[in-house]
Phi, psi and omega in degrees: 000127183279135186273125189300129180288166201240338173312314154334314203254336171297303176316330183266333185266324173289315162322306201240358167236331170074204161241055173317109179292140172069042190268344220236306193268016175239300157316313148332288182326295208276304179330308193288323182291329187281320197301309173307301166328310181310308199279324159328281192297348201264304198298327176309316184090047167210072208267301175273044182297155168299313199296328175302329193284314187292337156307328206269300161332345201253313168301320182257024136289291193292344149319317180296261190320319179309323160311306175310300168303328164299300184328271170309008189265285204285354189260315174273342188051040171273013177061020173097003206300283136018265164272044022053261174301335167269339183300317162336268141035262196286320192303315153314295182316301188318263190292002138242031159282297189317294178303334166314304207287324178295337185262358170254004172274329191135311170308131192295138145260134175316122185322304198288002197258328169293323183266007161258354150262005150289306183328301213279002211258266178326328207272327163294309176304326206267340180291305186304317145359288212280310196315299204291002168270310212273331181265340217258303204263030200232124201252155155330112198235000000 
């Protein structure tokens, strides 16, 4: 019976998570977000959406990139900077999705933390507008 090397696989977990600071507190973050999100679709009445799969695809995407980013940490000798700052990043996307979801649920959020996901709500919806107007009303030359 052949013994497994473990060198290996050490070699495989530095590559591709290293020593990311706060990755154990960004799987949290995203956890809380699929829970909070469940609890989203269930108060909506839209609990088995396409759109939940597509969260759950979008999460082991920003996994990908914390990777990408480890990678170029290490090809570069950047000490971590790098996937550092995307870990960063997400962890902010992360908790204010979460506060999204908990404030469409009911639970109170702090006023200034609410009229500023409304702002970034409108400021996206007014973009998303603009885009498809902008592609919608443009004729053929």
């Amino acid at each position: 019976m052949e013994v497994v090397n473990l060198e290996h696989l050490e070699a495989a977990r530095f590559y591709l998570f290293g020593d990311v600071k706060f990755l154990h507190l960004l799987l949290l973050l995203m956890a809380l977000d699929i829970v909070t999100g469940i609890f989203k679709a269930w108060k909506n009445d839209n609990l088995w959406s396409r759109k939940s799969l597509f969260g759950y695809a979008r999460k082991v995407l920003i996994l990908v990139v914390i990777i990408l980013a480890n990678v170029i940490d290490q090809i570069l000798s950047l000490n971590g900077m790098v996937a550092y700052a995307t870990v960063l990043f997400y962890m902010a996307n992360e908790g204010l999705s979460i506060i999204e979801n908990l404030a469409e649920v009911g639970v109170l959020v702090p006023t200034n933390i609410a009229n500023k996901l409304r702002n970034i709500e409108d400021t996206s919806q007014r973009i998303t507008e603009e885009v498809r107007e902008e592609f919608s009303d443009k004729e053929d030359v």
